[in-house]
DRENTORSE-467565 format. One record per residue (C-alpha): x, y, z; residue in one letter; residue number from 1. Coordinates in steps of 0.25 Angstrom, whole numbers, plus 5000, padded with zeros to 4 digits. Example, Ala and Ser with C-alpha at 12.3 -4.5 7.8 and 13.67 -1.06 7.14 Angstrom:
     u     v     w  residuo  num
  5049  4982  5031        A    1
  5055  4996  5029        S    2
END
This chain:
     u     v     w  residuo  num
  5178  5585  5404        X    1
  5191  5590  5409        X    2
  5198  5586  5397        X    3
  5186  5595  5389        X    4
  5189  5607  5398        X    5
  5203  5609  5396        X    6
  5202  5607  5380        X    7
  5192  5619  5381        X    8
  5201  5627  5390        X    9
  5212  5625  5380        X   10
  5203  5629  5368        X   11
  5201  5642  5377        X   12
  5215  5645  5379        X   13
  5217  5642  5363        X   14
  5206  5650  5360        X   15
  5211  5662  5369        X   16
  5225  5662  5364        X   17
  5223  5662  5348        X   18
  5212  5673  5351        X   19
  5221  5681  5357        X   20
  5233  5678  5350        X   21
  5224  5680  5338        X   22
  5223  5697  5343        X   23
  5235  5700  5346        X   24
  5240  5694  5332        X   25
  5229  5699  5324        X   26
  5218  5705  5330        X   27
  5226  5715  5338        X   28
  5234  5722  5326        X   29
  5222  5723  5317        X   30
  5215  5730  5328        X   31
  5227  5738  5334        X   32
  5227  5747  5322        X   33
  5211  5748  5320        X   34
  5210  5753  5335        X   35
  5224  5760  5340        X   36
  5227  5749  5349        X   37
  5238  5750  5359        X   38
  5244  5738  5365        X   39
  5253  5742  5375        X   40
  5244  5755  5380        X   41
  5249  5752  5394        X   42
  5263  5753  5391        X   43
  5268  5740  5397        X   44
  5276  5738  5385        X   45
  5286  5750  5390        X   46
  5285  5744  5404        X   47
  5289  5731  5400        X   48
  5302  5736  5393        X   49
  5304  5743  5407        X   50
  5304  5728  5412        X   51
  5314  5725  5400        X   52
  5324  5735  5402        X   53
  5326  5733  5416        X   54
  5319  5747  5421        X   55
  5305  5743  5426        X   56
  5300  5754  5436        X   57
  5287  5754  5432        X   58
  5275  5756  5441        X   59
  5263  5759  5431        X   60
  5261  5746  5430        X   61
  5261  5731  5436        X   62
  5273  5723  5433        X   63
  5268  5709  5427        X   64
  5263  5714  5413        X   65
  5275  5725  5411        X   66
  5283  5710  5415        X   67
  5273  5702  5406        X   68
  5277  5711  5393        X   69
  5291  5713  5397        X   70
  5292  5698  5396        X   71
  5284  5695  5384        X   72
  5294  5705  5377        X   73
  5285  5711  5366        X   74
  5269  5717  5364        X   75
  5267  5704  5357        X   76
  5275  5695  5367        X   77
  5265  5699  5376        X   78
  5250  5697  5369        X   79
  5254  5683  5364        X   80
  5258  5680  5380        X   81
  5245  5689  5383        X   82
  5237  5681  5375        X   83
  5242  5666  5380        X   84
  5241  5673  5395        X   85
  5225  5677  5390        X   86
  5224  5663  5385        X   87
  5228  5657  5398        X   88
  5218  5666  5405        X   89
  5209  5655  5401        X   90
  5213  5645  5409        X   91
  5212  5654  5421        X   92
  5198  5658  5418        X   93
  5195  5641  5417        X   94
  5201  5639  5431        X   95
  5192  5652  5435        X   96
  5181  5646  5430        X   97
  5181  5635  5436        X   98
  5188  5626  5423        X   99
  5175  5635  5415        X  100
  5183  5632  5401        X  101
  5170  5643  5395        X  102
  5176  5652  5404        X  103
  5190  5651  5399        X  104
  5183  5651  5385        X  105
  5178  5664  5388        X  106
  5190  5671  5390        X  107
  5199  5664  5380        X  108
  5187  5674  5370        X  109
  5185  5686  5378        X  110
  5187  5697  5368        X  111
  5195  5706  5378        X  112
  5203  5697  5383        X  113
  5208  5694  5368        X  114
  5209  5709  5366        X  115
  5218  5712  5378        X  116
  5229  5702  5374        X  117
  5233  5710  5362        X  118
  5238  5722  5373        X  119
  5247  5725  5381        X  120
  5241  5725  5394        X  121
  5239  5719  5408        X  122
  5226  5714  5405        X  123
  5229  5701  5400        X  124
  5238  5696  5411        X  125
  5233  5702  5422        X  126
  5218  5693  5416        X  127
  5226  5683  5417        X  128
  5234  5684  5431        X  129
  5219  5688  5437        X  130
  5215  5676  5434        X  131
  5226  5668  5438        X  132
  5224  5675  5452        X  133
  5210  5672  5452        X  134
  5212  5656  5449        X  135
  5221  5655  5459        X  136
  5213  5665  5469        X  137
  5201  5655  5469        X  138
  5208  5644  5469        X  139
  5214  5649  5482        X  140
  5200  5652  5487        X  141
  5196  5637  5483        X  142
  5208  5631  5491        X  143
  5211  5641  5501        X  144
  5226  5638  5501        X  145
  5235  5647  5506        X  146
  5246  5643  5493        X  147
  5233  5649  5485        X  148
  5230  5662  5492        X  149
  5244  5665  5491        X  150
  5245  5662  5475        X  151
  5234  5669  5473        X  152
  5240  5683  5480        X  153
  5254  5678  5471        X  154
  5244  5679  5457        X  155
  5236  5691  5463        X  156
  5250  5698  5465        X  157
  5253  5696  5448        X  158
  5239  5702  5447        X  159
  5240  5714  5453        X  160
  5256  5714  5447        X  161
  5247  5715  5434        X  162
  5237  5725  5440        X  163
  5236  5729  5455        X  164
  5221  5731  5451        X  165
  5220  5718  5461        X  166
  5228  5722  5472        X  167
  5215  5724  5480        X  168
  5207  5712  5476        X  169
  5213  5704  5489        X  170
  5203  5714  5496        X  171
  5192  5708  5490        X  172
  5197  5692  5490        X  173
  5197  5696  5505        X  174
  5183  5699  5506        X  175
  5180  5687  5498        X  176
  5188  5678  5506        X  177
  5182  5683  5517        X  178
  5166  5682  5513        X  179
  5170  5668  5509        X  180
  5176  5665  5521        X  181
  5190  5663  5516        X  182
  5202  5664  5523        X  183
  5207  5678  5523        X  184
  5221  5672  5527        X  185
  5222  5664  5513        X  186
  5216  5680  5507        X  187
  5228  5686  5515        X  188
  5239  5677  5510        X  189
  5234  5681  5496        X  190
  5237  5696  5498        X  191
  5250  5694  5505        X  192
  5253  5687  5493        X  193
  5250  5697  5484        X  194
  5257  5708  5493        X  195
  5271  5700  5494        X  196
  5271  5699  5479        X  197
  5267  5713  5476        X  198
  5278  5718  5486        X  199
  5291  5717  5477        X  200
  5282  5726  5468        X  201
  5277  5735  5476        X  202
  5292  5737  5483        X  203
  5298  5738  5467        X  204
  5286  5749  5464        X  205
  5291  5755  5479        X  206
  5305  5757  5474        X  207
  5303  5762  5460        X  208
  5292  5773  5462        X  209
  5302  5778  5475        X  210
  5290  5773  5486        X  211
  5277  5772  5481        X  212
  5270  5762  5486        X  213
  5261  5755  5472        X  214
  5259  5740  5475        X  215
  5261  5737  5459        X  216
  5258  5748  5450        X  217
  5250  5762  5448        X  218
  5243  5755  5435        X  219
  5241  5769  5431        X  220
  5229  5767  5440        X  221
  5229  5783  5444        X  222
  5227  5788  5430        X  223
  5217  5777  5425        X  224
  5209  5778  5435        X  225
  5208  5794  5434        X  226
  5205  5792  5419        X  227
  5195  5781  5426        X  228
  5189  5791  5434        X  229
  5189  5802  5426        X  230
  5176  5807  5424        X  231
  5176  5817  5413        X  232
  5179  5807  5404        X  233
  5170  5795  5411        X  234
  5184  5787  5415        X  235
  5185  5783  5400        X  236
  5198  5781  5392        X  237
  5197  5785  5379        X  238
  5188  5792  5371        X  239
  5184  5808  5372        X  240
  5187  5810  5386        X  241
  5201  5804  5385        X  242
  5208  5818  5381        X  243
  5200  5823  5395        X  244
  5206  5813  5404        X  245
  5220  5813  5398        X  246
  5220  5827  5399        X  247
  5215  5824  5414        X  248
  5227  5815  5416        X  249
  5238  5826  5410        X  250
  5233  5837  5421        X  251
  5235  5828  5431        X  252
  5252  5823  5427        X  253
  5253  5836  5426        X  254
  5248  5842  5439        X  255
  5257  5830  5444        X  256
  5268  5830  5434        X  257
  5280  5826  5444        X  258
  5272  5815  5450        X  259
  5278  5800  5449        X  260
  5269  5789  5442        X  261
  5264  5784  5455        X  262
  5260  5799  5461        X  263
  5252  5802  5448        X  264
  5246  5788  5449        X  265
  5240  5793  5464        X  266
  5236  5807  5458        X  267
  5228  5798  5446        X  268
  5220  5792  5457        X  269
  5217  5804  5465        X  270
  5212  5811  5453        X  271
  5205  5802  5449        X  272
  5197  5801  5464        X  273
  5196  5815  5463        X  274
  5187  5812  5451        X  275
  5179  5801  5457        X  276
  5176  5812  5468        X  277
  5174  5822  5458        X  278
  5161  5816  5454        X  279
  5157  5803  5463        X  280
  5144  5799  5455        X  281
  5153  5802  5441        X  282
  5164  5792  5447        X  283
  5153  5783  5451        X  284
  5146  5783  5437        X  285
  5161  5780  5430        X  286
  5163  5768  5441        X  287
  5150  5763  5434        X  288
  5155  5766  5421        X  289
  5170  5759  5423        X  290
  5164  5745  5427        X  291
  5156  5745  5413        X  292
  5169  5750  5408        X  293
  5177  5737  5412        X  294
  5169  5730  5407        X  295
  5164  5734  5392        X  296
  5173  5748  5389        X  297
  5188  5747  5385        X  298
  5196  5760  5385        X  299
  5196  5763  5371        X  300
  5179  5760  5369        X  301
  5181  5753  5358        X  302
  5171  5742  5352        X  303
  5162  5745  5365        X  304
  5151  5736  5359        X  305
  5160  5723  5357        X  306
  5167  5726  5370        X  307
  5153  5727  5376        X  308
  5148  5714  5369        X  309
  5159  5706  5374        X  310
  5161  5710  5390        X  311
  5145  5710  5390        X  312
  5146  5695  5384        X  313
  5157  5689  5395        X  314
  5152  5697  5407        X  315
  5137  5692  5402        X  316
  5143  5679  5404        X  317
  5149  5682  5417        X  318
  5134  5685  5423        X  319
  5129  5673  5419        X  320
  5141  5665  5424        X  321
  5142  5673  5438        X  322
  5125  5669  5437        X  323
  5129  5657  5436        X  324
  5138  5653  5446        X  325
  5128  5658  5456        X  326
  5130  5658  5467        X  327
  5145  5664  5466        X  328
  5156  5656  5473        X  329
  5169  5662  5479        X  330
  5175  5661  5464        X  331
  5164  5668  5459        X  332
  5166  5680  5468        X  333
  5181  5682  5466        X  334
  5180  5681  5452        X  335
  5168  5693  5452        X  336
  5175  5701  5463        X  337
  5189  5701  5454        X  338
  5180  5706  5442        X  339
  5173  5717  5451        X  340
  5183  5720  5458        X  341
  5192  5724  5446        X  342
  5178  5730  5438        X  343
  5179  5740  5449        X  344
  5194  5742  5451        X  345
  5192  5750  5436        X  346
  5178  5756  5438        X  347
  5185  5762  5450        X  348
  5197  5766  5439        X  349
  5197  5765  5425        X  350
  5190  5754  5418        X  351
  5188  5747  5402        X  352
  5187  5733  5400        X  353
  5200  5730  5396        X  354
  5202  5731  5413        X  355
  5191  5720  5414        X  356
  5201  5708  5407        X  357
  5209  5705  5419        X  358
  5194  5700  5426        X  359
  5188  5693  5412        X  360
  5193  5681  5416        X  361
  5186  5682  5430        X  362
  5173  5685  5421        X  363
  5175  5673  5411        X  364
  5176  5664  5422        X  365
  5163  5668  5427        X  366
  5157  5669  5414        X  367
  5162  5655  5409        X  368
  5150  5651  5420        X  369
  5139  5655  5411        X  370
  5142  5643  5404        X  371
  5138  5633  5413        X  372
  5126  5631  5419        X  373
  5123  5636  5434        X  374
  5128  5626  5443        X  375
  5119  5618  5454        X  376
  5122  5623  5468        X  377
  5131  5609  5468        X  378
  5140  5612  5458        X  379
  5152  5622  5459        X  380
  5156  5633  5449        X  381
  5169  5640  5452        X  382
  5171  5631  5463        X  383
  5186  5636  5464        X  384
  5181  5643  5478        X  385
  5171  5641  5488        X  386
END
């Protein structure tokens, strides 16, 4: 049976690379045209070179994908090593679920994870290291071992070098621990693992931005989560209302034209709370409407139906799954507390599904579930934890 698992694990990760290697070859360029499609809107091409030429002060960003395109050399260099890290993401989805090869199956086909590999952005390898982290996070809540803990707060530290999105989800593994009567001792170990590793940064981002404090990077977080907030134009990107929220934006560098990159960052988010407080029932109404965004919307609103079709598919089969593993184990609620936990992250900021990839694999590990029958109170799904 063994034998039979790893030989569809495989098919899997076959499967996932030549779909993926398929889009960036061909699928991508046929439809860069048709659409206007950027690959590098984030710039990380421009960092990279930074890295290169020996002159990286950036803050904007996290360092491990500016490092990750700086060492792949080229646009291209990178999808192909996006597209075999994507692929591998199958094998941490199996481990997730429980050695679930239907669950692996389901990410190697997911549509938007295919998508994303054509880009060049974060997404892709931060799917990947979340992943890695949660593996090694339940493992550590199976075992207990201190070696665990630690290595876990080591792979969380990459994470949040990716995206410090996650740099307050030791609160919640915390209060987890603690209704599952874990030791908080092991949960502690985790974070001074994670904050001895993010150190050297945070010390290098002390010394280049002349003594602000930013425990990785500003991720642009002030301005997206103004034009998040920002409720003449609903919190949308593109479409009608962009010219309002860009004119929006260049009011405000102006009123703060002599301010550095890590100021303006700070005066983003204060304007965008002055929004929020503007109109609370409005702020409220667009919170609603930015977890439906993460999950079914991109930012350009394009091929809505499809984009609804396919999220509405994987998360039907995440209901029946999570139904099915009734009643939820300790794996079960830390893989559904990471998904809503960074579901709410962007309602609170700016969301559009493409911010939902990182926690597709936390979902297809759930969803693989509505596969199997529901087991006898006897038997043990995701039994990697207590």
């Amino acid at each position: 049976m063994l034998r039979v698992t790893n030989k569809r694990l495989l098919v899997c990760f076959v499967v996932a690379l030549g779909l993926r290697l398929a889009f960036v070859f061909v699928g991508f360029p046929l439809l860069q045209q048709r659409w206007q499609l950027r690959e590098d809107g984030d710039g990380y091409g421009a960092i990279a070179q930074t890295i290169r030429e020996g002159h990286y002060t950036d803050v904007t960003r996290g360092p491990v994908y500016p490092l990750f395109v700086a060492a792949a050399g080229s646009a291209i260099g990178a999808k192909l090593l996006q597209a075999l890290i994507d692929a591998a993401t199958c094998w941490l989805v199996f481990l997730l679920a429980n050695r679930n090869w239907r669950a692996a199956a389901l990410w190697a086909v997911y549509p938007f994870a295919i998508w994303r590999v054509a880009f060049i952005n974060k997404e892709v390898v931060l799917a990947f290291l979340l992943a890695g982290y949660m593996v090694v996070q339940l493992t550590a809540f199976r075992d207990g071992k201190l070696w665990q803990w630690l290595a876990a707060g080591g792979v969380l530290s990459l994470v949040n070098l990716c995206k410090p999105t996650f740099l307050a989800w030791p609160v919640l593994i915390f209060a987890i621990a603690f209704l599952h009567r874990v030791s908080l001792g092991r949960v502690l170990a985790l974070v001074v693992a994670m904050v001895v590793l993010l150190g050297p940064w945070t010390r290098r981002n002390f010394r280049v931005t002349d003594g602000a404090f930013i425990p990785v990077a500003t991720e642009q977080g002030g301005v997206t989560t103004f034009i998040g907030n920002y409720q003449p134009t609903l919190g949308l990107w593109e479409g009608p209302g962009k010219v309002r929220w860009l004119a929006a934006v260049d009011e405000i560098k102006q009123q703060h034209a002599g301010a550095s990159v890590v100021e303006l960052d700070r005066v983003f988010y204060r304007a965008a709370w002055r929004q929020v407080r503007s109109n609370p029932a409005k702020a409220f109404e667009l919170f609603v409407r930015k977890c439906g965004r993460f999950w079914f919307l991109s930012a350009a609103r394009r091929e809505q139906v499809a984009g609804l079709a396919i999220q509405g598919a994987w998360l039907a089969l995440l209901g029946l799954g999570l139904w099915r593993l009734r009643p939820w184990r300790l794996p079960v609620v830390v893989l559904v507390t990471l998904i809503l936990y960074v579901m709410l992250v962007h309602a609170l900021s700016y969301a559009d599904l493409r911010f939902s990839l990182p926690v597709m694999p936390a979902v297809c590990a759930l969803a693989g579930a509505a596969f199997q029958a529901r087991p006898r109170k006897t038997e043990a799904i995701f039994s990697t934890a207590t």
